[in-house]
C-alpha positions as CSV (number, residue, x, y, z in Angstrom):
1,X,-8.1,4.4,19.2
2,X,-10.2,6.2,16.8
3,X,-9.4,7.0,13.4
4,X,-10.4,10.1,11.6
5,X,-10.0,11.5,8.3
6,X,-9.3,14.8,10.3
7,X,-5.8,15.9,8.8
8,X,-4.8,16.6,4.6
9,X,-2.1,13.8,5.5
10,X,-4.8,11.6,6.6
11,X,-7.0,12.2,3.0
12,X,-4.2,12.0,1.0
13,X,-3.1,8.6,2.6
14,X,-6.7,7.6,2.2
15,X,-6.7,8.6,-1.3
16,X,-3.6,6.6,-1.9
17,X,-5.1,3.7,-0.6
18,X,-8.4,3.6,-2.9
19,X,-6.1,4.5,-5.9
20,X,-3.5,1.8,-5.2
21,X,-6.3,-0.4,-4.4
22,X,-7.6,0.7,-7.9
23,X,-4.7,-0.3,-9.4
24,X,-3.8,-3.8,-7.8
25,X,-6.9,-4.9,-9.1
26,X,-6.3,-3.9,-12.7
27,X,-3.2,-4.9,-12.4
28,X,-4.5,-8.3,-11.5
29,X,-7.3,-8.7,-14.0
30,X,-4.2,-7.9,-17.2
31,X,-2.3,-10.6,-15.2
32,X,-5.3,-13.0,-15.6
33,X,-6.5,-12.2,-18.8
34,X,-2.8,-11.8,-20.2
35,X,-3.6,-8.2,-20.9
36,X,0.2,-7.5,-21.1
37,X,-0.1,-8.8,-25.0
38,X,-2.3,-6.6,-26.3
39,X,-1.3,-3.4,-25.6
40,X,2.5,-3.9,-25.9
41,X,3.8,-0.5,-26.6
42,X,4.5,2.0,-23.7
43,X,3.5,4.5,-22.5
44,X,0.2,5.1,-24.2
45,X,-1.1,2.5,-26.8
46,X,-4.5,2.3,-29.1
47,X,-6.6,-0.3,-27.2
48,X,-7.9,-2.9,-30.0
49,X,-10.3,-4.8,-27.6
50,X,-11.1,-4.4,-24.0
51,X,-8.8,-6.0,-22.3
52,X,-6.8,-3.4,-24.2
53,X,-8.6,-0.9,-22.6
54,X,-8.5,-2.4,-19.1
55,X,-4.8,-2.1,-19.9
56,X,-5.1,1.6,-21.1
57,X,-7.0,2.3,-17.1
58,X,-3.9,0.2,-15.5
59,X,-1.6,2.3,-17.1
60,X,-3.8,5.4,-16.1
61,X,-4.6,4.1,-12.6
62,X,-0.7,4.1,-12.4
63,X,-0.5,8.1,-13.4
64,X,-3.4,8.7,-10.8
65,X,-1.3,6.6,-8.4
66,X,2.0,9.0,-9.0
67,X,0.8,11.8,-8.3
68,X,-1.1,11.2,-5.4
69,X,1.9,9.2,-3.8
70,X,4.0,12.5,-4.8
71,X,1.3,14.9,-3.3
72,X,1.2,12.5,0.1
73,X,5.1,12.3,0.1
74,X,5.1,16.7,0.2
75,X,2.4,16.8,3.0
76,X,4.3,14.0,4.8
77,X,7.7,16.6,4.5
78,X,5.4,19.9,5.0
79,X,3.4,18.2,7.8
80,X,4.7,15.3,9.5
81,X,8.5,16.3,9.8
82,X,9.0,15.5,13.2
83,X,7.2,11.9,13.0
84,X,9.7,9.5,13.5
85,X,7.7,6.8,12.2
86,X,5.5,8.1,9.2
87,X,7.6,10.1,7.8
88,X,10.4,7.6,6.9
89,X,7.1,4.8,6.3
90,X,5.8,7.4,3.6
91,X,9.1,8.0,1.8
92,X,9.7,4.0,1.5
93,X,5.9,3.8,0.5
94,X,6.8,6.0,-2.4
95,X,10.4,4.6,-3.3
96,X,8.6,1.1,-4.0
97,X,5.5,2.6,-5.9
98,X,8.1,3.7,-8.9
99,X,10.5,0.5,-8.4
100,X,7.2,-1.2,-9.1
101,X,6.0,1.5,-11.7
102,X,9.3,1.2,-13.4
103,X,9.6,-2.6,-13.5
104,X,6.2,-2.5,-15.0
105,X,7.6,-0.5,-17.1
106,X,10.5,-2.7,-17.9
107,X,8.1,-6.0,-18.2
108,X,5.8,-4.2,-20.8
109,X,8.9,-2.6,-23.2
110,X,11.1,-5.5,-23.2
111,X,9.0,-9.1,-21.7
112,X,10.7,-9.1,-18.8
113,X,11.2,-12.7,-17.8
114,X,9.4,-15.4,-14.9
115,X,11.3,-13.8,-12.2
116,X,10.8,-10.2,-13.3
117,X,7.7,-10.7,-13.5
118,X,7.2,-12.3,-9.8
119,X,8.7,-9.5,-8.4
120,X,6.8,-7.3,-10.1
121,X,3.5,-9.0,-9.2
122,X,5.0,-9.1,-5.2
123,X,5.5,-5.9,-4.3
C-alpha cells in the first residue's frame, strides 16, 4: 500500500496531524514547566515571561488546530460521504478535539482538579 498526499482530504488530514502534533507538544512543555500559572486568564492573556508566551502559542496552536479540524470535518462530508469508515473516524476525531479544547478551557478558568486534569492530559 502506498500512501499519497494525492486528495484535499489527504492534505488536510496531514495538516491536522502537524498542527495537533504542534500542539501536544506545547501542551506538554506548559505541563512541565507549570505554564498553566502564569497566564491564568482565558482566552487571550499578556505573556509576562516566556513560558507565558509558550502558553500564548498553546493557546494559538489550539485556534490553528480548530479550524483545520473544522475544514477536514467539511471535506470529509463534501468528499468522503460514502466512506463507511473515515467518515464516522473524522467526525469522532473532531468531537474529542473540542471536549479536549473545552476542558482545557475549563482547567485554565477555574483549576480544574487532579482528575480533570488527567483526562485532559489523556486524550
Amino acid at each position: 500500500m502506498k500512501f499519497t498526499l494525492s486528495t484535499s482530504f489527504a492534505k488536510l488530514a496531514f495538516l491536522v496531524f502537524i498542527a495537533i502534533s504542534f500542539l501536544s507538544i506545547g501542551g506538554r512543555m506548559l505541563t512541565v514547566n507549570a505554564g498553566y500559572l502564569d497566564c491564568s486568564t482565558w482566552p487571550v492573556c499578556i505573556p509576562q515571561s516566556t513560558v507565558g508566551w509558550a502558553q500564548l502559542f498553546h493557546r494559538i496552536s489550539v485556534a490553528i488546530g480548530s479550524v483545520s479540524v473544522m475544514a477536514l470535518l467539511f471535506e470529509a462530508w463534501r468528499t468522503q460521504r460514502d466512506h463507511h469508515f473515515l467518515l464516522p473516524l473524522t467526525t469522532t476525531v473532531v468531537v474529542l478535539f473540542f471536549a479536549e479544547a473545552f476542558v482545557g478551557a475549563l482547567q485554565v478558568n477555574r483549576g480544574l482538579p487532579v482528575g480533570m486534569a488527567t483526562l485532559h492530559g489523556l486524550t
